[in-house]
N, CA, C and O atoms as a MOPAC input file, in Angstrom:
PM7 MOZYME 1SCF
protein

 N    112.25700 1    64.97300 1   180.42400 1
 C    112.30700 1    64.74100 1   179.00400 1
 C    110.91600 1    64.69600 1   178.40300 1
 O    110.81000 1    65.19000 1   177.28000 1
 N    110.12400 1    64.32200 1   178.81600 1
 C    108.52100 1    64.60800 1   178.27100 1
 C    107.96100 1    65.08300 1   178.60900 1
 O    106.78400 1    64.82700 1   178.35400 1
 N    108.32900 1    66.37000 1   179.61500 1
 C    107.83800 1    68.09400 1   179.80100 1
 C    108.02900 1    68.39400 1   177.78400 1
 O    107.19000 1    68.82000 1   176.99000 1
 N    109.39200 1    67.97500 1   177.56400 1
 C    109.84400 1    69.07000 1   176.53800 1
 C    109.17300 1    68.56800 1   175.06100 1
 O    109.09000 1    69.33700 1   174.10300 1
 N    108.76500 1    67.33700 1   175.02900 1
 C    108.56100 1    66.30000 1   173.93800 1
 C    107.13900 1    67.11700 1   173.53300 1
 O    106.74400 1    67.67900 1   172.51100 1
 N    106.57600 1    66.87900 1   174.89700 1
 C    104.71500 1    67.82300 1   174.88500 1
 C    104.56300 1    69.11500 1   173.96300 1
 O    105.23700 1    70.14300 1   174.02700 1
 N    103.98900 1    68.95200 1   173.48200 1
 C    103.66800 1    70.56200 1   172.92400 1
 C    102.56500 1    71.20800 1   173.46300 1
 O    101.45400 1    70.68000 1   173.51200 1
 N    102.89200 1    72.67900 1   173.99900 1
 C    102.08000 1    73.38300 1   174.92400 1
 C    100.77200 1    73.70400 1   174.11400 1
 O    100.90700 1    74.16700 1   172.98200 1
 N     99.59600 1    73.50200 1   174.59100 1
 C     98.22800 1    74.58700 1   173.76800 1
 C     98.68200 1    75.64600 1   173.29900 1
 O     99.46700 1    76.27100 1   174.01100 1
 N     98.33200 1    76.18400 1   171.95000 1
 C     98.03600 1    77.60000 1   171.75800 1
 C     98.06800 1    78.47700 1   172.19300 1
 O     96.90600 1    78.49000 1   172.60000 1
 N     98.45200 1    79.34200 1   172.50100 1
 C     97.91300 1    80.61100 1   173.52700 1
 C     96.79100 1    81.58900 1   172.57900 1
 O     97.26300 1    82.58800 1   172.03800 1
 N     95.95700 1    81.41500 1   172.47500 1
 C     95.13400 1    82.47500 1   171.73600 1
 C     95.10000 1    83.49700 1   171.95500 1
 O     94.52900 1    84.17200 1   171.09800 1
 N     95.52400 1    84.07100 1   172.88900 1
 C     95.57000 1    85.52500 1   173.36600 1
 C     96.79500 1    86.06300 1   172.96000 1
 O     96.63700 1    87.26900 1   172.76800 1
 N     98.14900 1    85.64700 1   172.70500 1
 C     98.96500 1    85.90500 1   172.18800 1
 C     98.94900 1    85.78100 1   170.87900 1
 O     99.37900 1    86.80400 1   170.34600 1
 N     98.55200 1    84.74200 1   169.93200 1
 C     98.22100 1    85.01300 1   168.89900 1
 C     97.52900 1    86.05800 1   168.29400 1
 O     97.81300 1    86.50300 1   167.18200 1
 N     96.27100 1    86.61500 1   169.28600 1
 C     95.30400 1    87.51900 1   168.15100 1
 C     96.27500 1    88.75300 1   168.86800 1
 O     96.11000 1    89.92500 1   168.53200 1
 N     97.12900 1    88.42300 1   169.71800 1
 C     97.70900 1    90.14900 1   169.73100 1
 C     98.99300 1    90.37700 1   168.82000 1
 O     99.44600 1    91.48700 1   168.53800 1
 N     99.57700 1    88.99300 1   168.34900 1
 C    100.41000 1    89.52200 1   167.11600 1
 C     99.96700 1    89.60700 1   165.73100 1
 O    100.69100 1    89.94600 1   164.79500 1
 N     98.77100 1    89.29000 1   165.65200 1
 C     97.63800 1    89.25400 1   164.48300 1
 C     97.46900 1    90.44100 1   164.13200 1
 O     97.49200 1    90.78600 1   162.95100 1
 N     97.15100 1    91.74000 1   165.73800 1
 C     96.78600 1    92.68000 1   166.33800 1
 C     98.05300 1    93.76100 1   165.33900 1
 O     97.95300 1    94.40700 1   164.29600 1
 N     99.21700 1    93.50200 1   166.34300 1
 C     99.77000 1    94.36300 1   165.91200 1
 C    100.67200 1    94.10800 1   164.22600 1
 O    101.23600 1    95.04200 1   163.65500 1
 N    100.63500 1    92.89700 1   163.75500 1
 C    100.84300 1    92.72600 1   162.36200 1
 C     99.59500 1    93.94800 1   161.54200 1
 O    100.09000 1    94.86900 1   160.89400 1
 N     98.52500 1    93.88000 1   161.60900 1
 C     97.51800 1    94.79600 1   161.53000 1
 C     97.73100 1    95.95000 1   161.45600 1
 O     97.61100 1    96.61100 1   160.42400 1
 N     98.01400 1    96.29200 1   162.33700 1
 C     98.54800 1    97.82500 1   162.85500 1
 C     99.77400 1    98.38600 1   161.73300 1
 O     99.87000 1    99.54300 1   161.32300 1
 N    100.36800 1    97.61300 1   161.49100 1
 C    102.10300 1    97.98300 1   160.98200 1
 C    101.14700 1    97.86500 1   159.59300 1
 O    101.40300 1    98.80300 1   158.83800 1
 N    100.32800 1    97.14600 1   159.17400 1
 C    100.65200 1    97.15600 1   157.53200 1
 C     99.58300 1    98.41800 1   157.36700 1
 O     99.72200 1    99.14800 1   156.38500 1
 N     98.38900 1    98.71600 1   158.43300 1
 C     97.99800 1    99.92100 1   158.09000 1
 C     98.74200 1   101.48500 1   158.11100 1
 O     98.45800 1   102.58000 1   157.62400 1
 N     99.77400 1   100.98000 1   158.89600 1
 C    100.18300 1   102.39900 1   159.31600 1
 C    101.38700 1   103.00200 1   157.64700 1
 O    101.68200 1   104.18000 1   157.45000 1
 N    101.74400 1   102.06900 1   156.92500 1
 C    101.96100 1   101.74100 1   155.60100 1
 C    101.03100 1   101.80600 1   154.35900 1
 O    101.28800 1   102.04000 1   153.17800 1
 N    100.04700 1   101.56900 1   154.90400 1
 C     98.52900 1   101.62600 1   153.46500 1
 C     98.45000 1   102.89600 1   153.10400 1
 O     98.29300 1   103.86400 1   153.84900 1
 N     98.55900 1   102.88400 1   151.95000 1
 C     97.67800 1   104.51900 1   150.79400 1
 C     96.97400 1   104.09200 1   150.29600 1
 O     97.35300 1   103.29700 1   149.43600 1
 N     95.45500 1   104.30200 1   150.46500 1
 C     94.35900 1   104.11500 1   149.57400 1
 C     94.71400 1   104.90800 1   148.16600 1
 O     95.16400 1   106.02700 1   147.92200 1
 N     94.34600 1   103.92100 1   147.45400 1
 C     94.75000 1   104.30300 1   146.22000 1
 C     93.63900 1   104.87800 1   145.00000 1
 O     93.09200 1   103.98800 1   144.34800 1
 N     93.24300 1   106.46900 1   144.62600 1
 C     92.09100 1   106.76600 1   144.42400 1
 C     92.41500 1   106.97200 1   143.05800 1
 O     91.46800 1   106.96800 1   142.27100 1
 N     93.52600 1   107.14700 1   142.62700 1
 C     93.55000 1   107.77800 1   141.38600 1
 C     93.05200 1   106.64400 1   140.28100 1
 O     93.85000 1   105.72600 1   140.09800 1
 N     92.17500 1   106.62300 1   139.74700 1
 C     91.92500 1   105.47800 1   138.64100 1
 C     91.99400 1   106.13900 1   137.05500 1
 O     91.56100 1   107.25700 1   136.77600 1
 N     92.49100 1   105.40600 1   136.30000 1
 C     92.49600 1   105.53800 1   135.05400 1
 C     92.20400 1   104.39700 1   133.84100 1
 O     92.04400 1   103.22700 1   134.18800 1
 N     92.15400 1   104.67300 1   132.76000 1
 C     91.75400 1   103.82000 1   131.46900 1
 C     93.06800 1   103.10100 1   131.14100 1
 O     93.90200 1   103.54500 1   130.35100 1
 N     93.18100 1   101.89700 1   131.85000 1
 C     93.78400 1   100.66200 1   130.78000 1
 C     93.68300 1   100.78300 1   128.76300 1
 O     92.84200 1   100.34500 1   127.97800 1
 N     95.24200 1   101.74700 1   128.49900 1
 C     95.15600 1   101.76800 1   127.38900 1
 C     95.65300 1   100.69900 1   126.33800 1
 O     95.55800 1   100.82000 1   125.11600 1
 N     96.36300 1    99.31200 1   127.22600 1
 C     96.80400 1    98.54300 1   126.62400 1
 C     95.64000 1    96.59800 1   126.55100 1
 O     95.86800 1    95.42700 1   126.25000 1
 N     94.43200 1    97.45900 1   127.05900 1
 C     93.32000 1    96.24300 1   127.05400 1
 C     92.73700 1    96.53700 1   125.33500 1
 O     92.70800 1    97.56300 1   124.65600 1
 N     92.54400 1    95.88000 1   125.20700 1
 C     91.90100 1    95.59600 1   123.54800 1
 C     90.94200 1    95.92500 1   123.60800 1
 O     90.71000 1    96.80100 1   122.77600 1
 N     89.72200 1    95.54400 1   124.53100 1
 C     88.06900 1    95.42400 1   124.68800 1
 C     87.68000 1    97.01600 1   125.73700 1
 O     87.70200 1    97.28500 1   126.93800 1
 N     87.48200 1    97.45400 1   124.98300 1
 C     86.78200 1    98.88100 1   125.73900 1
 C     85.41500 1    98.99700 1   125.75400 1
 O     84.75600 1    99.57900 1   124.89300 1
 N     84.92700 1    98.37100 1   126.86200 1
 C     83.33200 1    98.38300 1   126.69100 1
 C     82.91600 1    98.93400 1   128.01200 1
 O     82.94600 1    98.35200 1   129.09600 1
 N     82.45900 1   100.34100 1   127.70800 1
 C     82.04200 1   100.79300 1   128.75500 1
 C     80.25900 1   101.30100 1   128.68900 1
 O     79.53700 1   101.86500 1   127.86600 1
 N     80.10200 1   100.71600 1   130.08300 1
 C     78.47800 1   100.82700 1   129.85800 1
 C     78.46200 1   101.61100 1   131.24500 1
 O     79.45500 1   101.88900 1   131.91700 1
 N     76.91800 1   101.96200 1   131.58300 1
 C     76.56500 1   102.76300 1   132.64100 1
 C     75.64500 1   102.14700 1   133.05800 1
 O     75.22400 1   101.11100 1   132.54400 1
 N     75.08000 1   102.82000 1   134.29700 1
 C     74.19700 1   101.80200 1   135.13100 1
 C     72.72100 1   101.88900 1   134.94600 1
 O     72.01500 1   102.88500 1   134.79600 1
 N     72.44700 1   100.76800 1   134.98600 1
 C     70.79700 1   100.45300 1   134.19500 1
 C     69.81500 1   101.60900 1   135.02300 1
 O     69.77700 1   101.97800 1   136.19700 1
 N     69.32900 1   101.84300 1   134.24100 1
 C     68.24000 1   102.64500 1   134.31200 1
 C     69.09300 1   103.63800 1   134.97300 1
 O     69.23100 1   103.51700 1   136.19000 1
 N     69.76300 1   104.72000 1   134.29500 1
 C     70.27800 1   105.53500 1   134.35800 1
 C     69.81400 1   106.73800 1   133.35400 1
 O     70.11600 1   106.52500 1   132.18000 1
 N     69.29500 1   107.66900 1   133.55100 1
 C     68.89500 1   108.51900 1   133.13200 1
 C     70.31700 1   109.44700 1   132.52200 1
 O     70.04800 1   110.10800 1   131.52000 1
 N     72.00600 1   109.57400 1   133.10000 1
 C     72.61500 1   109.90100 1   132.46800 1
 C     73.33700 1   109.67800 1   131.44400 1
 O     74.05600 1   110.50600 1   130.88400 1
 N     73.16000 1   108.38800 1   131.10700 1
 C     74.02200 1   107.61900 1   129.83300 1
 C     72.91200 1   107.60100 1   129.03600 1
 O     73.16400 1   106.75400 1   128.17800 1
 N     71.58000 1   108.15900 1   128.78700 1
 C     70.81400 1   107.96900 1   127.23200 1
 C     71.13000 1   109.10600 1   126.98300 1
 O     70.16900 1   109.61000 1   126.40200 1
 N     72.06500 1   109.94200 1   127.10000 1
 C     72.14400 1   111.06200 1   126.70400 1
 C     73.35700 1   110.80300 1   124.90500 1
 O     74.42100 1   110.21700 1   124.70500 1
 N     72.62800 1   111.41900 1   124.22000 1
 C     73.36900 1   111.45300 1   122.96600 1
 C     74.57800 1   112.33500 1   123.09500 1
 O     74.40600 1   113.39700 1   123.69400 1
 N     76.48900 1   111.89900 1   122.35000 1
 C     76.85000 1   112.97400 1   122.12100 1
 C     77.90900 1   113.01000 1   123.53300 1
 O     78.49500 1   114.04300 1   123.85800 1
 N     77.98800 1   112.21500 1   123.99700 1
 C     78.62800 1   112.57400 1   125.36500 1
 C     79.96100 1   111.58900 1   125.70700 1
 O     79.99800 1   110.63000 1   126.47900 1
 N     80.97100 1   112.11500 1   124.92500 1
 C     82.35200 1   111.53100 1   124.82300 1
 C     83.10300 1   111.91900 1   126.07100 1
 O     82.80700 1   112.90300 1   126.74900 1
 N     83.97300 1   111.19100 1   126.30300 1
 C     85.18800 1   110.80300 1   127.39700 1
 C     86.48300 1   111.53800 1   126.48500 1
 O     87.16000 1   110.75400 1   125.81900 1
 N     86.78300 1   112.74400 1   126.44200 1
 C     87.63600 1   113.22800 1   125.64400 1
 C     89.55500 1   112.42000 1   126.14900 1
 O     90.47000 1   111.94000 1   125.47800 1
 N     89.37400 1   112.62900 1   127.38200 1
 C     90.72600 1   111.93900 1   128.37900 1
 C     90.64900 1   110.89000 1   127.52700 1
 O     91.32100 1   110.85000 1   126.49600 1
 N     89.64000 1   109.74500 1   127.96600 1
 C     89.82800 1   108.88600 1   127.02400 1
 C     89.95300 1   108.16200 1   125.85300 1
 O     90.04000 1   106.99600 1   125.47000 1
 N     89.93100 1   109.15700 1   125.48200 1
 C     89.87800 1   109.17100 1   123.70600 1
 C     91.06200 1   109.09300 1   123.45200 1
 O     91.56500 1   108.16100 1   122.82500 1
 N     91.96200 1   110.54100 1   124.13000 1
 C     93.45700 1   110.37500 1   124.00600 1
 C     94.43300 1   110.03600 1   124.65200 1
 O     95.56900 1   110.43700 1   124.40000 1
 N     94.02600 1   108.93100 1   125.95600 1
 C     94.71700 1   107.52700 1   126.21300 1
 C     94.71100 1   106.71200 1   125.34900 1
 O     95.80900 1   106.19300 1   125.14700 1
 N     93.52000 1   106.22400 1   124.45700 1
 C     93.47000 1   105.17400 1   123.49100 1
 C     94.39300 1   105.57900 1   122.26300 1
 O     95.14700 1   104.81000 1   121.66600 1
 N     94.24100 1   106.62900 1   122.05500 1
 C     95.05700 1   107.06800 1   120.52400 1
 C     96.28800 1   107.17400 1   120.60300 1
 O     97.07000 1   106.99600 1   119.66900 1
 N     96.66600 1   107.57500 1   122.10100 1
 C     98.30800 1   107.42600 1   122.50700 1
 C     98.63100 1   105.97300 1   122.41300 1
 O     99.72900 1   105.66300 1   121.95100 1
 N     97.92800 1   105.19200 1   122.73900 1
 C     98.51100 1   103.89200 1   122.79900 1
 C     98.51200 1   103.07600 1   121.70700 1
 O     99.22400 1   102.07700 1   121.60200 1
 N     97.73800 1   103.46900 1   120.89000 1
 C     97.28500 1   103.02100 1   119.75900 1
 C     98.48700 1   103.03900 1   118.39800 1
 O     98.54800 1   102.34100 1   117.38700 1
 N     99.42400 1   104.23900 1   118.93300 1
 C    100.28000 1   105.02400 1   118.02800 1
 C    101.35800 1   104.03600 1   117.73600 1
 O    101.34500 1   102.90400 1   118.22000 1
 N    102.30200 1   104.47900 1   116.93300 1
 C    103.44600 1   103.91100 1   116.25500 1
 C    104.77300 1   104.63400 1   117.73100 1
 O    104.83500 1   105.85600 1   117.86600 1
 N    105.66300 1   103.71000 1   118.64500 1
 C    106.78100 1   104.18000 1   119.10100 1
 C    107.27400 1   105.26600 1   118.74600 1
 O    107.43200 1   106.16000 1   119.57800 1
 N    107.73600 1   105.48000 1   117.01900 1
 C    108.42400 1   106.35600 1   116.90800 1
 C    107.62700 1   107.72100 1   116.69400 1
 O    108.14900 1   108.77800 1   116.33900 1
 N    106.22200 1   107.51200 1   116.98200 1
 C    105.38300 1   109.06100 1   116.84800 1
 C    104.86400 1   109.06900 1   118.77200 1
 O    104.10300 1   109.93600 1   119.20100 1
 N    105.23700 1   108.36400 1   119.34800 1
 C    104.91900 1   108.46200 1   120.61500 1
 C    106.03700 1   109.10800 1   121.57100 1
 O    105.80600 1   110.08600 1   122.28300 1
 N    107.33400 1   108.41900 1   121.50300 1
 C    108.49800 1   108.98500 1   121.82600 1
 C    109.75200 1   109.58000 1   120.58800 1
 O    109.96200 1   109.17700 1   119.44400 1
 N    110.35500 1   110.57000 1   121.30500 1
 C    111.63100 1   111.16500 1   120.45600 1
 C    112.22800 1   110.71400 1   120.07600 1
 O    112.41600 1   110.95800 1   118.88400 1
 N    113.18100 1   109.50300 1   120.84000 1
 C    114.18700 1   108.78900 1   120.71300 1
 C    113.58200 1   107.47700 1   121.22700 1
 O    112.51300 1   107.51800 1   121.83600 1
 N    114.38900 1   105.99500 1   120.95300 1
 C    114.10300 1   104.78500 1   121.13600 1
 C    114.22000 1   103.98100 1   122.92700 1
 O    115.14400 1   103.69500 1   123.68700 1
 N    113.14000 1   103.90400 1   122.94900 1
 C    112.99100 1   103.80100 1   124.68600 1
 C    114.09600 1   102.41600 1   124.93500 1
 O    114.95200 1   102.50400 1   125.81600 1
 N    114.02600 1   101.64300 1   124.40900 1
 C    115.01800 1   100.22400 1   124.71800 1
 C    115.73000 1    99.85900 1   123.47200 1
 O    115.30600 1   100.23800 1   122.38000 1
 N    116.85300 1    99.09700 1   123.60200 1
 C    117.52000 1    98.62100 1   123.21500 1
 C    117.05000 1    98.21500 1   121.61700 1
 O    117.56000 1    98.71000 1   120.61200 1
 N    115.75600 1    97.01200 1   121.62900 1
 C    115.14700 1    96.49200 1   121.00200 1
 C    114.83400 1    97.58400 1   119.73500 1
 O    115.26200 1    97.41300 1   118.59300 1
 N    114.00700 1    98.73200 1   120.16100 1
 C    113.39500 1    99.48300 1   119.66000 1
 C    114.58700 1   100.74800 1   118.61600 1
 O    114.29700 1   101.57200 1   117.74900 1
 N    116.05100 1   100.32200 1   119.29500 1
 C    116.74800 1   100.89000 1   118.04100 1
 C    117.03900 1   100.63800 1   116.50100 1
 O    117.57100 1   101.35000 1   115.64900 1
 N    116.35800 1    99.04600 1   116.44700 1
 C    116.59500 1    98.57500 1   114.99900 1
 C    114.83000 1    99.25400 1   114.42100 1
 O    113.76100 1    99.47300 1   114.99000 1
 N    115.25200 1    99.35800 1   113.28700 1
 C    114.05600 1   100.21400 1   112.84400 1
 C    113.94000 1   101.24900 1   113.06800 1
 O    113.06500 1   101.65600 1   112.30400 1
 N    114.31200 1   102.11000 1   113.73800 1
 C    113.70800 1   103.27600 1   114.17200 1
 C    113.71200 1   104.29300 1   113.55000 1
 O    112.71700 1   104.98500 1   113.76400 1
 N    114.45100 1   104.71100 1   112.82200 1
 C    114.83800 1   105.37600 1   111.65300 1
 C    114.34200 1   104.84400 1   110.52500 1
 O    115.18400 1   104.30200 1   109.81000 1
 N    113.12100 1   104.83300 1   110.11100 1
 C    112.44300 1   104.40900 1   108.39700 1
 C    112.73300 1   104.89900 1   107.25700 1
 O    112.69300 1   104.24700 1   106.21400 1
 N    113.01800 1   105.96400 1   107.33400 1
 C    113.30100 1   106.90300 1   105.86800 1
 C    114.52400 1   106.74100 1   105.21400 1
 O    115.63800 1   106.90600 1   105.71100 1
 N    114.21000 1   106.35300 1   103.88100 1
 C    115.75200 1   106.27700 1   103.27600 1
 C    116.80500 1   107.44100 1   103.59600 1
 O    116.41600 1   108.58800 1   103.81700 1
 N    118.03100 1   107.11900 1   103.60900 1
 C    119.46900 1   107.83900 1   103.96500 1
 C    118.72800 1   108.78300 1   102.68100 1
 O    118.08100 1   109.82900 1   102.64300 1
 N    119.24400 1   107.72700 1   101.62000 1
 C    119.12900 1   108.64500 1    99.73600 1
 C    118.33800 1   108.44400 1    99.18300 1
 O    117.74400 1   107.38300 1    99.37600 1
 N    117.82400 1   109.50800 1    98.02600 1
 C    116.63100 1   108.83400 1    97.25600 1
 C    117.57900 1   107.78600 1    96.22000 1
 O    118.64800 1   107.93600 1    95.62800 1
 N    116.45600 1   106.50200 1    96.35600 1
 C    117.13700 1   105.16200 1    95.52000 1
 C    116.88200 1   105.70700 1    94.01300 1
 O    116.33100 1   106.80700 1    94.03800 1
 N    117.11200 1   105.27500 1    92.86000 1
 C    117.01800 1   105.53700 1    91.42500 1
 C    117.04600 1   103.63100 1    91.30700 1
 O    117.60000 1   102.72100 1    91.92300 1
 N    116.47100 1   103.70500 1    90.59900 1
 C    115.82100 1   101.96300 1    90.22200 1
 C    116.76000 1   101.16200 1    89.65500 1
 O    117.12300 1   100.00600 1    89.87600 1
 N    117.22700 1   102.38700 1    88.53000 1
 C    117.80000 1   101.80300 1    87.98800 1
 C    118.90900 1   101.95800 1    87.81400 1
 O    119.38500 1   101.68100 1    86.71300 1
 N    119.61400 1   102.40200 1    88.73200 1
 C    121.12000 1   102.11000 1    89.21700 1
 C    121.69800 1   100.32300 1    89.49300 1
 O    121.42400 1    99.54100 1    90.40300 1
 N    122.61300 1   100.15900 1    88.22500 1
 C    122.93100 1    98.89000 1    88.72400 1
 C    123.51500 1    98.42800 1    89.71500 1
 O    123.19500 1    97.32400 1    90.15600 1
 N    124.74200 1    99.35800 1    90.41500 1
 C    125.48000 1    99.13500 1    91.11200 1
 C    125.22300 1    99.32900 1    92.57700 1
 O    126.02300 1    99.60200 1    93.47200 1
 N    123.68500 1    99.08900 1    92.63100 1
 C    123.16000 1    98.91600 1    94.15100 1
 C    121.66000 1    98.24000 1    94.20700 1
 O    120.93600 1    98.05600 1    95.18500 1
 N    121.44800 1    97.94000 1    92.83800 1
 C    120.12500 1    97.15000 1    92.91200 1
 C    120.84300 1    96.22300 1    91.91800 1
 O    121.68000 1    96.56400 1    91.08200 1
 N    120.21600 1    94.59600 1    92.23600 1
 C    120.30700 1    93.17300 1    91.95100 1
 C    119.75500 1    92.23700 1    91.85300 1
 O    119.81700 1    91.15400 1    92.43600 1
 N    118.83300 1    92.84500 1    90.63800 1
 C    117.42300 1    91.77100 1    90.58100 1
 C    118.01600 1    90.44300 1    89.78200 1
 O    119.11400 1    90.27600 1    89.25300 1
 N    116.79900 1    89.50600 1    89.90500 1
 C    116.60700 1    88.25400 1    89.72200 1
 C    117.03200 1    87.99600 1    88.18800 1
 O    116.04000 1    88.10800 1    87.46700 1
 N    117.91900 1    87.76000 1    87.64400 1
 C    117.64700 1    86.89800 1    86.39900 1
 C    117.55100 1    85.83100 1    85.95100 1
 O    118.22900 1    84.97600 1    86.51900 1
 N    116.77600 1    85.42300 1    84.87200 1
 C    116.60400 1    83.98200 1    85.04400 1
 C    117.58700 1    83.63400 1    83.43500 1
 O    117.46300 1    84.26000 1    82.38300 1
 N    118.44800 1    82.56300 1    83.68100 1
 C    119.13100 1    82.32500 1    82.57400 1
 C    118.70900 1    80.96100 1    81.93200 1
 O    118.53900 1    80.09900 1    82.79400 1
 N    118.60000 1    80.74600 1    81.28600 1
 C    118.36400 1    78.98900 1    80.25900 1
 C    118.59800 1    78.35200 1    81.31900 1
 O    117.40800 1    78.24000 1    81.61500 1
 N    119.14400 1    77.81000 1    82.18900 1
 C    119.32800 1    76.86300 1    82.85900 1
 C    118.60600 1    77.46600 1    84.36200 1
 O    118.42200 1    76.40600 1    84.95900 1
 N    118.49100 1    77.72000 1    84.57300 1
 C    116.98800 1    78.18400 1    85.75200 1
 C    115.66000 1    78.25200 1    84.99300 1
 O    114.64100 1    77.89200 1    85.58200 1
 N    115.59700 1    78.67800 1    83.75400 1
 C    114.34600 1    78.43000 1    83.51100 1
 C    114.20400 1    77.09300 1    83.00800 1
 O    113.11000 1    76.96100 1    82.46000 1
 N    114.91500 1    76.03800 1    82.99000 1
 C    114.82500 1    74.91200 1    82.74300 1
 C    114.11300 1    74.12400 1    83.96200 1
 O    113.12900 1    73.45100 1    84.26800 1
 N    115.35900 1    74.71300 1    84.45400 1
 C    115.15900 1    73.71100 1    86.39600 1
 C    113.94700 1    74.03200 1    86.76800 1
 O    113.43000 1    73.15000 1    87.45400 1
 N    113.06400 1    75.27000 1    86.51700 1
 C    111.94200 1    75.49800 1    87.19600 1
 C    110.91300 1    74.46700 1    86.58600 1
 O    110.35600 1    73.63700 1    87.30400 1
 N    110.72000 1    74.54200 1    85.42800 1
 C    109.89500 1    73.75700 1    84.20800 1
 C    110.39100 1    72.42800 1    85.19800 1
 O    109.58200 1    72.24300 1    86.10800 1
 N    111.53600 1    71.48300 1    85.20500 1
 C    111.79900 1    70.20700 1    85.87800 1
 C    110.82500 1    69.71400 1    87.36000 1
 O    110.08200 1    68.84600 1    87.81800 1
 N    111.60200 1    71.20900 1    87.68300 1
 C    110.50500 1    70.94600 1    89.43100 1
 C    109.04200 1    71.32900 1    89.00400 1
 O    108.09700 1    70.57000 1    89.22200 1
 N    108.94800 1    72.16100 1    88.57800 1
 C    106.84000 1    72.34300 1    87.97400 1
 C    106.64200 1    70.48700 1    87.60000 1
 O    105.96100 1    69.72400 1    88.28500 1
 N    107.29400 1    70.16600 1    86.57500 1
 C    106.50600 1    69.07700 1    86.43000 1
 C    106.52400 1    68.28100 1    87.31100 1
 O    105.40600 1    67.89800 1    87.65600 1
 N    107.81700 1    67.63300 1    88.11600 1
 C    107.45200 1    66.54100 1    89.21900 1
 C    106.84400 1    67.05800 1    89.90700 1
 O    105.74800 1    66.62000 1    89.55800 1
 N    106.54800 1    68.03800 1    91.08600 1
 C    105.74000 1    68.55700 1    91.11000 1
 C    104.21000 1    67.69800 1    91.03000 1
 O    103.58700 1    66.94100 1    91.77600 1
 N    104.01900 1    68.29100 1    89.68600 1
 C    102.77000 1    67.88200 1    89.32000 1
 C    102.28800 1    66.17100 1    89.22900 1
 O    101.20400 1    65.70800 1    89.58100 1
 N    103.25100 1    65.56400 1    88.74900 1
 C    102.88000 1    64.03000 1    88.77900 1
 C    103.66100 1    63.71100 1    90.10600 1
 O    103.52600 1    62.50400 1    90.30700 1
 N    104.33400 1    64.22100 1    90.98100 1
 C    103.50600 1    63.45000 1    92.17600 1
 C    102.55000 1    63.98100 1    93.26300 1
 O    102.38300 1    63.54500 1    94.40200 1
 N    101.93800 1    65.06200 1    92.62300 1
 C    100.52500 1    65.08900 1    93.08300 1
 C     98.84000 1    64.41400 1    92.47800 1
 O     97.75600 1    64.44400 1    93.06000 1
 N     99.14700 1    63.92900 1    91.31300 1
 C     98.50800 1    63.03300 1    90.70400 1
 C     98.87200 1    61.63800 1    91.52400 1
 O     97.90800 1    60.89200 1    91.69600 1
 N     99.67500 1    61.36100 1    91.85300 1
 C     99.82200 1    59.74000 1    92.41400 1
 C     99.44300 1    60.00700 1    93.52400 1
 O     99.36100 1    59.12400 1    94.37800 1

């Protein structure tokens, strides 16, 4: 019963060989990953070159790619894609009136009128209002 209670040393040699071949398996899985591109959804685009570099004082010398990553991202949804990528993006998506409106069609425009008794009530609330911002 206190063979089993004991806990055996380490084996270090068995350890660094499943260390070993854990190693092995996640390289044999790795793609170096070379392709790099411009983060068009970072705000701060500050790109500098390396000091005392004789190729960046050069005047005139634009990143055209990147110009039009930024302007793609920069854009309105509905001038970027055809149709509405999610769910969300179906309200609105369509801006342009169905018909041209006429102003002064009553029977679809319903402006504000103010009758004697709203322009009363407003005058009521203006003044309290005002005296109890004096107190």
């Amino acid at each position: 019963m206190a063979a089993k209670s004991e806990k055996d040393p380490p084996n270090f040699v068995h350890q660094n060989a499943i260390l070993c071949e854990t190693i092995m398996k996640e390289q044999r899985h790795q793609i170096l990953y070379t392709n790099f591109s411009v983060n068009p959804y970072k705000k701060i685009h500050a790109l500098s070159g390396k000091p005392n570099s004789k190729h960046d004082t050069e005047e005139g010398e634009e990143d055209t790619h990147f110009k039009k990553v930024i302007a793609r991202a920069n854009q309105e949804p509905v001038k970027k894609y055809s149709f509405p990528q999610t769910e969300a993006q179906e309200y609105g998506w369509i801006t342009q009136p169905l018909i041209d409106q006429d102003r002064s069609d009553k029977r679809i425009n319903f402006f504000r009128q103010n009758t004697a008794i709203t322009k009363y009530m407003d005058a009521a609330w203006r003044v309290k209002e005002q005296t109890e911002n004096m107190n």
